[in-house]
Structures are given as structure tokens and as C-alpha cells.
C-alpha positions as CSV (number, residue, x, y, z in Angstrom):
1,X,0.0,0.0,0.0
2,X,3.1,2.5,0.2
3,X,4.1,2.0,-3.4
4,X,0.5,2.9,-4.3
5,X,0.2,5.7,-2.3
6,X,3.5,7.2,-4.4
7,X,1.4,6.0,-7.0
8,X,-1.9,7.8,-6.5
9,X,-1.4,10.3,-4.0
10,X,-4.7,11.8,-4.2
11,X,-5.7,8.2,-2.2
12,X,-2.6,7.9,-1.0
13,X,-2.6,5.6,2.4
14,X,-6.1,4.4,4.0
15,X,-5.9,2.0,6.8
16,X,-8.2,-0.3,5.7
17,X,-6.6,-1.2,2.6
18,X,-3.7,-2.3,4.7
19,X,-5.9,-5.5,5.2
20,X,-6.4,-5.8,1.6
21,X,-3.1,-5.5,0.7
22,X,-2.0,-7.9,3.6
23,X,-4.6,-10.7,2.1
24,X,-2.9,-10.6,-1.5
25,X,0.8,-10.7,0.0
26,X,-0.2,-13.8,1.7
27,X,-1.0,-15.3,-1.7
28,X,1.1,-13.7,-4.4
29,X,4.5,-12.0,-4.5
30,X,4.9,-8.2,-4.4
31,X,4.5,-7.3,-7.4
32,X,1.8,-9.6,-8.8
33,X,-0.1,-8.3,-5.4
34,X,0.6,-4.7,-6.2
35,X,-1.0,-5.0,-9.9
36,X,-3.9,-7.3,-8.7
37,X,-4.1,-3.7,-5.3
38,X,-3.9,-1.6,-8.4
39,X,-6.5,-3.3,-10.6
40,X,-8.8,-3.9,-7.6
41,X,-8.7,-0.1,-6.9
42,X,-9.0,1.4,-10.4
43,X,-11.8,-1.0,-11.5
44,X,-13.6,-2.5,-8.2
45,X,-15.1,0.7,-6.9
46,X,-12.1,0.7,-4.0
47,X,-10.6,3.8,-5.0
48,X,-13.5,5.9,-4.4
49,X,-14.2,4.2,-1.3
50,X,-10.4,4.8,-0.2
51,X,-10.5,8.7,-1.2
52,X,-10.3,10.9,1.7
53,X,-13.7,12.4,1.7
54,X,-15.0,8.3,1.7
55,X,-17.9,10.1,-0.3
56,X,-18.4,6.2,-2.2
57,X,-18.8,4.8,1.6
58,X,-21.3,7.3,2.7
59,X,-22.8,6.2,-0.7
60,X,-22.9,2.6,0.0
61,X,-24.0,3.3,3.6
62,X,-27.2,4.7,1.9
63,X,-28.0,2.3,-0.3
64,X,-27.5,-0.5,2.4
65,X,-29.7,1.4,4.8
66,X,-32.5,1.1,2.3
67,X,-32.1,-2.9,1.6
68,X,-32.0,-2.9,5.7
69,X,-35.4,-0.5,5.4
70,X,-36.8,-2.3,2.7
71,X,-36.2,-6.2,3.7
72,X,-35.8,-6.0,8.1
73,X,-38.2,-2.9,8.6
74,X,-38.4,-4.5,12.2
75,X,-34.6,-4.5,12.7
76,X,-34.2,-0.9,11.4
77,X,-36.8,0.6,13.9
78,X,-35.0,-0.9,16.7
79,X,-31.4,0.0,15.0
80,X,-33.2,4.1,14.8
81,X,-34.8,4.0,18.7
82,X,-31.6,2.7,20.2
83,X,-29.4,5.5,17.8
84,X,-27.3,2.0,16.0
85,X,-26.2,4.1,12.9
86,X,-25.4,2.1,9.9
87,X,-21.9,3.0,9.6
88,X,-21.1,1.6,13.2
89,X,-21.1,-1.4,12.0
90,X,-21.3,-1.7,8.2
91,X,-18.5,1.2,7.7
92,X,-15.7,-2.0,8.1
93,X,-17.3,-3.9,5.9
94,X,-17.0,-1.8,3.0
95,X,-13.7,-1.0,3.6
96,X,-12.5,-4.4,4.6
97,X,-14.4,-6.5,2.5
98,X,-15.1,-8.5,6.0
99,X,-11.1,-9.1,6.7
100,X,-11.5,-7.4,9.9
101,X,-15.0,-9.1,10.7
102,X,-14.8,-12.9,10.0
103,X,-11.7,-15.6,10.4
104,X,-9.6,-15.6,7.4
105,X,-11.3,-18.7,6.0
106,X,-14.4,-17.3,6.0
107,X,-13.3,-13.9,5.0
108,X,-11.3,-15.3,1.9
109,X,-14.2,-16.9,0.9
110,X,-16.2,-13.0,0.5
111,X,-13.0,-12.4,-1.1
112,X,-13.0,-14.4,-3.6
113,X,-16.5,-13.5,-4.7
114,X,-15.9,-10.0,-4.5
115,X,-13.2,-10.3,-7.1
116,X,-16.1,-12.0,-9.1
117,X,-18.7,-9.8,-8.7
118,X,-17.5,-6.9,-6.8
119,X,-19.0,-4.5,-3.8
120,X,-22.5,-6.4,-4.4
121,X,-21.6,-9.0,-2.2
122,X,-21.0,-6.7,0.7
123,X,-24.5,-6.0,0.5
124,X,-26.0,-9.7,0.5
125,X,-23.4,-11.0,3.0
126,X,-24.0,-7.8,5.4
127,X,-28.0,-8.4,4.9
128,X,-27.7,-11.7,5.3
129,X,-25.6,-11.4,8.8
130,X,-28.4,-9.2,9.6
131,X,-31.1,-11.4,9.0
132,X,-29.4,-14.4,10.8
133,X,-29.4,-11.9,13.9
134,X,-32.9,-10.1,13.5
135,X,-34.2,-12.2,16.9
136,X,-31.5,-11.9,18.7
137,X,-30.4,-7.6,17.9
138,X,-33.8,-6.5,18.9
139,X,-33.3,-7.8,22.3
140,X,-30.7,-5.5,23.0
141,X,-29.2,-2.0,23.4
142,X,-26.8,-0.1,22.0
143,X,-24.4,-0.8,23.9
144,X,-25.5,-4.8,23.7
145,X,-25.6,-4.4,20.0
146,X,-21.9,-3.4,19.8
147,X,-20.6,-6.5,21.8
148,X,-22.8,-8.9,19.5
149,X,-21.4,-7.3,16.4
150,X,-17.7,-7.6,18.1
151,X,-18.0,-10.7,19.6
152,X,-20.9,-13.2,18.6
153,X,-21.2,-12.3,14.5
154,X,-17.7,-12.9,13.5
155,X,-17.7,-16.8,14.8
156,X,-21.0,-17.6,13.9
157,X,-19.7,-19.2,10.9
158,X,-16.8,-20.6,11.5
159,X,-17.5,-24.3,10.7
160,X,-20.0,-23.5,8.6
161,X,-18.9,-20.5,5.7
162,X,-21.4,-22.1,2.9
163,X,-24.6,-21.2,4.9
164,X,-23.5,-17.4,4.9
165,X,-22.9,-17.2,1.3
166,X,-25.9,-19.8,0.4
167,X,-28.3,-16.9,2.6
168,X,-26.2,-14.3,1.1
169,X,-27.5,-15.0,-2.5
170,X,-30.8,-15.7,-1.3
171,X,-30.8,-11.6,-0.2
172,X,-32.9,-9.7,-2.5
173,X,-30.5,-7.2,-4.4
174,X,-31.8,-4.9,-7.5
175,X,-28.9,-3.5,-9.4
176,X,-31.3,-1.6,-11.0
177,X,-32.4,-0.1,-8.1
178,X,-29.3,0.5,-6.8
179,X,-28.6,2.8,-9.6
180,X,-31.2,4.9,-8.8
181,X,-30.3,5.5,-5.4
182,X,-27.2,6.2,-6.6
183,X,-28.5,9.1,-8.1
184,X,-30.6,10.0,-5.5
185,X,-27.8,10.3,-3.0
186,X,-25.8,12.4,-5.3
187,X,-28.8,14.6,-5.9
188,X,-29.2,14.7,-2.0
189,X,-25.2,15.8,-1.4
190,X,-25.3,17.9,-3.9
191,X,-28.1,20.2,-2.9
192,X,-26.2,19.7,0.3
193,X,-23.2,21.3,-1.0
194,X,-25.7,24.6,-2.4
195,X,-27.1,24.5,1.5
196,X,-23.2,24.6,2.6
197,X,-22.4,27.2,-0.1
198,X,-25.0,29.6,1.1
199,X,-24.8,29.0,4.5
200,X,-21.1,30.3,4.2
201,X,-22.3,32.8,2.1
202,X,-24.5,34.0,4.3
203,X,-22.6,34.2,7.5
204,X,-20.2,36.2,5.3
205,X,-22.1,38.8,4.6
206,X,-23.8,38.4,8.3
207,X,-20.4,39.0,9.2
208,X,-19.5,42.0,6.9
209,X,-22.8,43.7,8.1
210,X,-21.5,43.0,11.7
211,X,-18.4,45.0,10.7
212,X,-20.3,47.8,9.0
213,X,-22.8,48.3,11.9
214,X,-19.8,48.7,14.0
215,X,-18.0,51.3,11.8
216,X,-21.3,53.8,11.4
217,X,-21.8,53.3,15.3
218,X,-18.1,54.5,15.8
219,X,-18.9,57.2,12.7
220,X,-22.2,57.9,14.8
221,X,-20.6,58.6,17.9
222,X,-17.5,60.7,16.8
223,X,-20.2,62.6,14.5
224,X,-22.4,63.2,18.4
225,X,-19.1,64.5,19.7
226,X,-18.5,66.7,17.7
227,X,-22.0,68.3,17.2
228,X,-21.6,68.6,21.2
229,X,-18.1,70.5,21.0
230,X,-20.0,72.9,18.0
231,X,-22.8,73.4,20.3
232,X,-21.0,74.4,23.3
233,X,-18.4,76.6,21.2
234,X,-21.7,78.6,20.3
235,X,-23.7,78.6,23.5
236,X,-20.8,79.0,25.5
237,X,-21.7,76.6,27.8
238,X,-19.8,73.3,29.0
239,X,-19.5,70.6,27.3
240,X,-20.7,68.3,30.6
């Protein structure tokens, strides 16, 4: 990953691709690792995902909020009541592609799919985790939540990979769809942006008003002194 960040600096390092990285050396030598990092990231969607502003993430994060809507309406009420935000647990997921989530055989078998079909089977395995867990997740807290995601998920299929990915392609996934809230959620950040824009716009001219009340205040009062001095010069009286 440090010979790509020379490469593309705009990237440049993310921690998460570390694990990626770490996966191929295990497998290939260096170089045949780097061109498989560097194809992965121009062609697989991990580049944007890697850039600093993680703008792709916050876009996958919305589109896997509306399968979680759409398919465990149930799971997503408790998830909103107990403030469980999607990207506390589905952020590493995306990033990792599961590396930091399951044992390695089980997370070299996502792998391998994802080099098939790509980020798509994020989605179904991370639906499918969910809907293995409905019964138990609504049961608990936040703070319960977090320790079943840490603790209890990873293991769960340990012995047992082939049920994941046999429930992950039973998960209902429209590409179709997720093309169009694609464009929704750029629509969304970009009127964002206009709101940002003119927010800043507005607090700049807030504060050059600021500055300009000040200056005809200071204007006001040198003007009242001296209409006081004129007045006494021609009354003759004191000033005070």
C-alpha cells in the first residue's frame, strides 16, 4: 500500500486497505499483489471508497440502509430507537471487505467473490448477517448491540462458511435499483453542497454587516461629539 500511495497520491494511504493489501501478500508476491491492489482499486469501486472524503462509503452506507429498510423494517426501527447508525457497524465492511470481521477462511471466501462480482456481495453478505441476527439484535441495546457485532457475529460461521454465502444470494439485491439510489444520494449531497455554499455565504455577509454596523456606530458617535463641541463653542456653555 506504500508503493500505491506514491502511485496515487490523491488516495494515498487508507488504513483499511492495509488489510487488503495484507490478504494478496499472503497469496502472491509483491509485485503480482501490487497489480492485482492496483487493478482492484481502479476497476472495483475501491478507489473511491479509499479517497479521503469516503464520499463512495457514505454512498454505499445509503444504499445499504435502504435494503436494511426495505427487507428488516423490524430490525431498522430498533437499530433508529436505540441511535445504532449504519456505519457503526457496516462502515468495516466496505472498507475491509469482511477481513477485519470474519476468520480468514471465511473472509477469503467474501473475497473471492468480490473479485467476481464486486462490492454487491458486501451488501448480501451484510444483509444476510443481519437477517441471521434479527431475533436476537432486537433484544438489545446499544451498547449490547456493539458486543454482538464484536463478539458473537464474527464466529458464527466458523465451521460452517457455505450457509453465509448460500443466505447471502438468497438476499434480494436490484442493481437496477441500486442505480437509482445512486443518483438520488448524489442529488441529496449535492443540494447539500448549495445549502453549505450559502450557509457560508450568508454568515459572510452576516459577518460584513456586523463589521459595517460597528464602523457607522463609531462614525455615529465621533459625528455626536463633535456636534456637542459645536454646540457648546456657540452657546458657551460646558460641554458636561
Amino acid at each position: 500500500f506504500q508503493a500505491y500511495s506514491l502511485v496515487d497520491r490523491e488516495v494515498g494511504y487508507c488504513q483499511g486497505s492495509a488489510f487488503i493489501v495484507g490478504l494478496l501478500l499472503m497469496q502472491m508476491p509483491e509485485e503480482e499483489a501490487f497489480c492485482v491492489f492496483v487493478r482492484l482499486m481502479q476497476e472495483y469501486r475501491l478507489r473511491e471508497l479509499f479517497k479521503p472524503s469516503m464520499a463512495e462509503l457514505g454512498l454505499c452506507i445509503y444504499q445499504f440502509e435502504y435494503l436494511l429498510q426495505e427487507q428488516l423494517p423490524e430490525l431498522n426501527i430498533h437499530f433508529r430507537s436505540q441511535s445504532f447508525l449504519t456505519s457503526m457497524y457496516a462502515s468495516s465492511w466496505f472498507l475491509t471487505l469482511f477481513l477485519t470481521t470474519f476468520p480468514l477462511p471465511v473472509a477469503t471466501r467474501v473475497f473471492d467473490i468480490f473479485m467476481y462480482e464486486g462490492l454487491e456481495i458486501v451488501f448480501r453478505v451484510g444483509m444476510a448477517l443481519l437477517q441471521f441476527n434479527q431475533a436476537e439484535l432486537i433484544q438489545l441495546d446499544m451498547e449490547g448491540m456493539s458486543q454482538y457485532f464484536q463478539k458473537v457475529i464474527p464466529h458464527q460461521f466458523d465451521s460452517c462458511p457455505d450457509k453465509l454465502i448460500l443466505k447471502a444470494f438468497q438476499v434480494k439485491y436490484n442493481p437496477k435499483k441500486m442505480k437509482r439510489l445512486e443518483k438520488e444520494y448524489a442529488t441529496i449531497k449535492n443540494k447539500e453542497m448549495e445549502e453549505q455554499i450559502e450557509i457560508k455565504r450568508l454568515r459572510t455577509e452576516n459577518r460584513l454587516l456586523k463589521q459595517r454596523i460597528e464602523t457607522l456606530e463609531k462614525e455615529s458617535a465621533a459625528l455626536a461629539d463633535r456636534l456637542i463641541q459645536v454646540a457648546s463653542k456657540i452657546t458657551g456653555l460646558p460641554l458636561f
